[in-house]
TIFI-110989 format. One line per 10 residues: number of its first residue (from 1); their letters; for each residue x, y, z of N, C-alpha, C, CB. Coordinates in pm, 1 decimal. Glycine has a CB too. Example, Ala and Ser with C-alpha at 12.3 -4.5 7.8 and 13.67 -1.06 7.14 Angstrom:
2
1) AS) 1319.0,-569.0,780.0,1230.0,-450.0,780.0,1320.0,-330.0,780.0,1130.8,-447.3,904.6; 1285.0,-225.0,708.0,1367.0,-106.0,714.0,1290.0,3.0,787.0,1408.4,-59.8,572.5
***
This chain:
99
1) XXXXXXXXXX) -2259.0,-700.0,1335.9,-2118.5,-696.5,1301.4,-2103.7,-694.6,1149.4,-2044.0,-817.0,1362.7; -2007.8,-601.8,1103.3,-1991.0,-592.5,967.8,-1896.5,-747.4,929.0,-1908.0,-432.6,932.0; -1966.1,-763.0,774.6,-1837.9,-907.9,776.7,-1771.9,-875.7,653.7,-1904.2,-1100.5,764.6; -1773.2,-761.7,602.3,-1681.6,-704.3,493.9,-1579.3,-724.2,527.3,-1683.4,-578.5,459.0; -1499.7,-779.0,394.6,-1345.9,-788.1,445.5,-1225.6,-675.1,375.1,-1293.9,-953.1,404.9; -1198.8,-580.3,452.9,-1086.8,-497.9,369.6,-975.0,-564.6,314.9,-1025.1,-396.4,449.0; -944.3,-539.5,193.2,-898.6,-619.3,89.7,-739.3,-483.0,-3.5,-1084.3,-667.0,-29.0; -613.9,-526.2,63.2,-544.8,-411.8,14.8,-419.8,-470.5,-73.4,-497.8,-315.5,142.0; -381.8,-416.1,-174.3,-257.9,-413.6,-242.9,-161.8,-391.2,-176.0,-249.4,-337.5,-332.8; -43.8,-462.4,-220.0,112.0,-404.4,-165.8,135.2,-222.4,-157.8,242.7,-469.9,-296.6
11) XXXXXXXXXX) 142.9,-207.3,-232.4,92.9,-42.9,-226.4,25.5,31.8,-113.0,-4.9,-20.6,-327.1; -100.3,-11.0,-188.5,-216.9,44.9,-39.8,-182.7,-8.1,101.5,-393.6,-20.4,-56.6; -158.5,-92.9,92.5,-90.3,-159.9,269.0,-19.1,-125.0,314.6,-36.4,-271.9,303.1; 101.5,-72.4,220.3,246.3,51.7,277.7,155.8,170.8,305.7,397.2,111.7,129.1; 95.3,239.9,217.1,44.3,393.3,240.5,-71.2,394.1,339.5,-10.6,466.3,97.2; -151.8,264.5,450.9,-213.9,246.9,521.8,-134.4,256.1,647.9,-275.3,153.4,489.1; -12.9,185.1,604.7,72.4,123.3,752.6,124.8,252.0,787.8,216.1,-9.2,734.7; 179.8,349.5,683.8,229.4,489.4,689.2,130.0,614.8,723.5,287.3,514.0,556.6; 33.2,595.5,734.2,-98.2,668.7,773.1,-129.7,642.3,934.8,-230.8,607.9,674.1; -140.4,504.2,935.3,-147.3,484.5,1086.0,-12.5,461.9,1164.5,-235.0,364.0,1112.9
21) XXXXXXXXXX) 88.5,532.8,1093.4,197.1,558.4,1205.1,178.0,737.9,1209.6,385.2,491.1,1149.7; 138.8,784.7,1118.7,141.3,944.6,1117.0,35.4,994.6,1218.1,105.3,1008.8,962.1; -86.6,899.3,1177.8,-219.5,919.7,1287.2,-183.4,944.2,1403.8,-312.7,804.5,1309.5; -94.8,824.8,1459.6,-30.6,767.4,1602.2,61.4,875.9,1617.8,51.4,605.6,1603.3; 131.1,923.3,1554.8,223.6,1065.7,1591.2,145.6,1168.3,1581.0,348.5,1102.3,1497.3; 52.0,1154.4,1553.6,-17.7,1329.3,1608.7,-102.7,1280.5,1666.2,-85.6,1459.0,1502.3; -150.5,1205.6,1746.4,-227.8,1185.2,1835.9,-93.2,1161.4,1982.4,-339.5,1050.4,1780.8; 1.1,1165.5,1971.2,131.9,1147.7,2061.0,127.3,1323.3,2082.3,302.8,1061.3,1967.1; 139.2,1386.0,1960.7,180.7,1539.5,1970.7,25.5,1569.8,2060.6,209.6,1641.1,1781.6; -60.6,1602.8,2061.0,-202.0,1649.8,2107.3,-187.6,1588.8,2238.2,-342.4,1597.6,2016.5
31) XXXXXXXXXX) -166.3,1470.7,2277.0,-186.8,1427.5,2427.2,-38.5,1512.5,2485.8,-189.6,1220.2,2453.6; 58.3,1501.8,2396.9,188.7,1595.7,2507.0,170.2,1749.8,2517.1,366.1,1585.4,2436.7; 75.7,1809.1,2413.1,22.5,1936.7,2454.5,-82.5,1994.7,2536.7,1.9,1977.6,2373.6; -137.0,1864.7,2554.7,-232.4,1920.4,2586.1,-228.9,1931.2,2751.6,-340.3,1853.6,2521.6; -261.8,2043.5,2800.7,-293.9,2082.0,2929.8,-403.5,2014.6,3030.5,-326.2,2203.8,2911.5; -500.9,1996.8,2973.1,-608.8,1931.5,3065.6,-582.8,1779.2,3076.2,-762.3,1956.1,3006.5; -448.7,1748.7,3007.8,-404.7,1559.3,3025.1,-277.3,1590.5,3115.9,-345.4,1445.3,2837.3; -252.7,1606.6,3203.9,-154.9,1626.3,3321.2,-54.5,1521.4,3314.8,-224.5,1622.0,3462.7; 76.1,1511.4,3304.2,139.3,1450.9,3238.2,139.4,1342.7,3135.4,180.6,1437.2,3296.1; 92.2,1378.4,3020.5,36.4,1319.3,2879.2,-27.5,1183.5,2925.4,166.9,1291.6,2751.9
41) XXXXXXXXXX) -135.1,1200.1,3049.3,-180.7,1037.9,3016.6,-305.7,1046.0,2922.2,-229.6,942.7,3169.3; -293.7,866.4,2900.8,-374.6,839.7,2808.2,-499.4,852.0,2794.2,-361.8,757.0,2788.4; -560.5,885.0,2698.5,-697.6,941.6,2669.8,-775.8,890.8,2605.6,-703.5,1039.5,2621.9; -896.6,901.7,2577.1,-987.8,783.3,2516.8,-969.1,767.8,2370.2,-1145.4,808.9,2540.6; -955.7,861.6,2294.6,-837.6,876.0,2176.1,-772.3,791.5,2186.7,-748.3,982.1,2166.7; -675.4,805.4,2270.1,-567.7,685.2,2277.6,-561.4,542.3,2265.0,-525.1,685.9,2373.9; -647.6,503.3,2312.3,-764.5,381.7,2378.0,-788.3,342.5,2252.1,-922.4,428.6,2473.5; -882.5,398.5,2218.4,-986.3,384.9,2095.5,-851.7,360.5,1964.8,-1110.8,565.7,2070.9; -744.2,407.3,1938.9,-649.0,415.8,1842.6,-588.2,309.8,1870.7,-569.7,527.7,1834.5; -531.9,257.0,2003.1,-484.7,163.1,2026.7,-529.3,-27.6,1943.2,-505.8,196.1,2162.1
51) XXXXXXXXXX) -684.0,-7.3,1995.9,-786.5,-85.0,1990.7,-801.6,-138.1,1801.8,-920.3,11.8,2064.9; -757.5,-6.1,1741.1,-833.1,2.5,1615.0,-693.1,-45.6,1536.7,-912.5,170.8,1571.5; -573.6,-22.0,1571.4,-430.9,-42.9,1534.3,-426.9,-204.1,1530.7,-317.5,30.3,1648.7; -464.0,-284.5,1672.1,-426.7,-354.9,1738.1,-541.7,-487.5,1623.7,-441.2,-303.9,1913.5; -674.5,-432.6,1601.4,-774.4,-499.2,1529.1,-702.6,-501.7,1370.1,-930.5,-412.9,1544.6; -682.1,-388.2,1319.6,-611.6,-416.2,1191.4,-484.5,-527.0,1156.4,-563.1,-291.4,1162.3; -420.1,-549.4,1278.3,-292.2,-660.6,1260.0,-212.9,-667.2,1197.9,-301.9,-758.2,1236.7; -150.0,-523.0,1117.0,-140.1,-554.5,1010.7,28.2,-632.1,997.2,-179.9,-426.9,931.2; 92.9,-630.9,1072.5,228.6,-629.6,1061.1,335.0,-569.6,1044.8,244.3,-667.1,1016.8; 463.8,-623.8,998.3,575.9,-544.6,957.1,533.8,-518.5,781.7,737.0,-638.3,992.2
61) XXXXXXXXXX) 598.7,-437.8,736.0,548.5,-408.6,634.0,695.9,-524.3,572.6,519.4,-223.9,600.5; 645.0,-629.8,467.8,680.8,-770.7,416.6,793.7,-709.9,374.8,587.7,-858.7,304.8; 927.7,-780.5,321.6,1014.2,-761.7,243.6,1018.5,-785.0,111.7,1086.0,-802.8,282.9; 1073.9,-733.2,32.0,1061.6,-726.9,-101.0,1185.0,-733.9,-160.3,995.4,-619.7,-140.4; 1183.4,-792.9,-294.3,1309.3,-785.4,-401.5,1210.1,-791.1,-512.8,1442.9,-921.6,-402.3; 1342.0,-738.4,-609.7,1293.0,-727.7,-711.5,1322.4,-833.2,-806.3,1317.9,-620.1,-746.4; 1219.3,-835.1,-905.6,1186.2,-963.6,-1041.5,1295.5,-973.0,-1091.1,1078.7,-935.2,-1175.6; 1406.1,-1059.2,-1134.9,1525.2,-1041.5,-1214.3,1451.1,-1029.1,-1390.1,1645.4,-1194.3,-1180.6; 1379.8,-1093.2,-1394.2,1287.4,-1077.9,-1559.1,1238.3,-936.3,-1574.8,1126.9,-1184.5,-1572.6; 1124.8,-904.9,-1510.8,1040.8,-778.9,-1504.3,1040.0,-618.6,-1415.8,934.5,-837.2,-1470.7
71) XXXXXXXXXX) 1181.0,-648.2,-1342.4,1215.0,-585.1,-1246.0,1091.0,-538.0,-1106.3,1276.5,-477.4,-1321.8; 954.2,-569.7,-1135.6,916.1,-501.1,-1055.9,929.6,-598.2,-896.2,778.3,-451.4,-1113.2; 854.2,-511.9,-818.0,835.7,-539.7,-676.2,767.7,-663.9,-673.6,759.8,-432.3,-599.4; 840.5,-802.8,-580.5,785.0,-931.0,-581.4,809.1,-952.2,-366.9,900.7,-1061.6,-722.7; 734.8,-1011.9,-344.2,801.0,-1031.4,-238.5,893.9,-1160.7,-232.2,709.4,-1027.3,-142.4; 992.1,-1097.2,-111.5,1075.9,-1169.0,-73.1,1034.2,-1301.1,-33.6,1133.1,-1109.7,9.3; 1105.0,-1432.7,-75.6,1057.8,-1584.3,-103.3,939.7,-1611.9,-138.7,1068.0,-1664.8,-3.2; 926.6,-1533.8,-210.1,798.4,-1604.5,-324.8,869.4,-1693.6,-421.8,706.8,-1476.5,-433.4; 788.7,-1771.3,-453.7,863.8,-1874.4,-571.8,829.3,-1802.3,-705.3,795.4,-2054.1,-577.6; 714.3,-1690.4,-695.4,662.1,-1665.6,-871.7,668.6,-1505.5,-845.2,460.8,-1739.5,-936.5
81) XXXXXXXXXX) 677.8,-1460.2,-975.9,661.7,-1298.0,-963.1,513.1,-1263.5,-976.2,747.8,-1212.2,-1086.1; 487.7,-1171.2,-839.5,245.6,-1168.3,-870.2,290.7,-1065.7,-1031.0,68.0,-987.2,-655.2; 365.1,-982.5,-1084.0,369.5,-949.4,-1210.3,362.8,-1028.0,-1335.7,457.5,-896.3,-1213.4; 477.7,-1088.2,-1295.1,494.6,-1132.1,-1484.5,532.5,-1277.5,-1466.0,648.9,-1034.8,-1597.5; 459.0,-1338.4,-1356.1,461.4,-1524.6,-1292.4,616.7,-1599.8,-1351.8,286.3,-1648.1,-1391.6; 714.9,-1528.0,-1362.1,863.2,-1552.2,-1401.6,836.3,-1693.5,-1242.6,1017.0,-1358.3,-1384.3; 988.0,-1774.2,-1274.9,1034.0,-1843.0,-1130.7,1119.1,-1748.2,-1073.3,1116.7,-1989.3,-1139.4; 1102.0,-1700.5,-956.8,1198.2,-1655.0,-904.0,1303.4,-1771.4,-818.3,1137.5,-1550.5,-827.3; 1386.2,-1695.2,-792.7,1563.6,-1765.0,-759.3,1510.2,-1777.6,-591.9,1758.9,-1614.4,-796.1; 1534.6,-1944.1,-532.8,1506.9,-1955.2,-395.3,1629.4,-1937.9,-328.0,1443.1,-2079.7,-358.7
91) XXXXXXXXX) 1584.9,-1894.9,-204.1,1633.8,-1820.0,-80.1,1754.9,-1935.1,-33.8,1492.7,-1789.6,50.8; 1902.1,-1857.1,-41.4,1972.3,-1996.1,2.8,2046.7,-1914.6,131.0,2096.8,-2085.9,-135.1; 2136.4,-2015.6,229.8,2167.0,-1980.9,351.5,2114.8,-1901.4,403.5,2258.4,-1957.8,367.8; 2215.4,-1771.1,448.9,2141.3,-1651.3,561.2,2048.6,-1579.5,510.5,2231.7,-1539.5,618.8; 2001.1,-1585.7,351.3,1863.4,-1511.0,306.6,1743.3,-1604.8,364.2,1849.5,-1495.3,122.4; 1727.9,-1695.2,414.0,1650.0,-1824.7,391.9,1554.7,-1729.3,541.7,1758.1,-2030.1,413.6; 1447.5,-1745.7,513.6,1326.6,-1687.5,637.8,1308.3,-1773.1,709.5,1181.7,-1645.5,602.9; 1321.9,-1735.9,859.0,1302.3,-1764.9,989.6,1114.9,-1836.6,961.3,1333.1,-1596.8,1102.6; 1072.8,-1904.2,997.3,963.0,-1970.4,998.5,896.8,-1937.0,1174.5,1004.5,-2138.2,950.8
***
């Protein structure tokens, strides 16, 4: 067993999560065309994509606001900006995250 751990940026984790939804739509298009899968069932492709989706875990892709100091991308209820370690402003009433 490999024990490397894939290791991704905010960035790279959107353009991963957006890759394996595009993957998953053309592997949707190929099983509904295809003729020798008699009403689009699932195929070992399928299986195997499922399996590999399901191992990655990755989630919803997090929410974000932006730095009031540095403007860039911080996530949503963080106390610090990962940019420019400003305090960010905590989450009051209906912004406040479900736990």
């Amino acid at each position: 067993m490999n024990t490397h751990m894939l290791r991704f940026s905010g960035p790279e984790l959107t353009r991963l999560r957006n890759l394996i939804a595009e993957v998953g739509k053309e592997i949707h298009l190929v099983r509904a065309g295809d003729t020798a899968q008699p009403g689009g069932t699932k195929t070992a492709l399928d299986t195997t994509w499922s399996r590999l989706v399901d191992m990655l875990d990755l989630g919803p892709e997090p929410e974000m606001c932006d730095c009031p100091t540095c403007k860039r991308p911080s996530l949503l209820g963080a106390t610090r900006c990962g940019s420019c370690w400003s305090s960010l402003p905590a989450l009051k009433g209906k912004e406040k995250l479900v736990a």
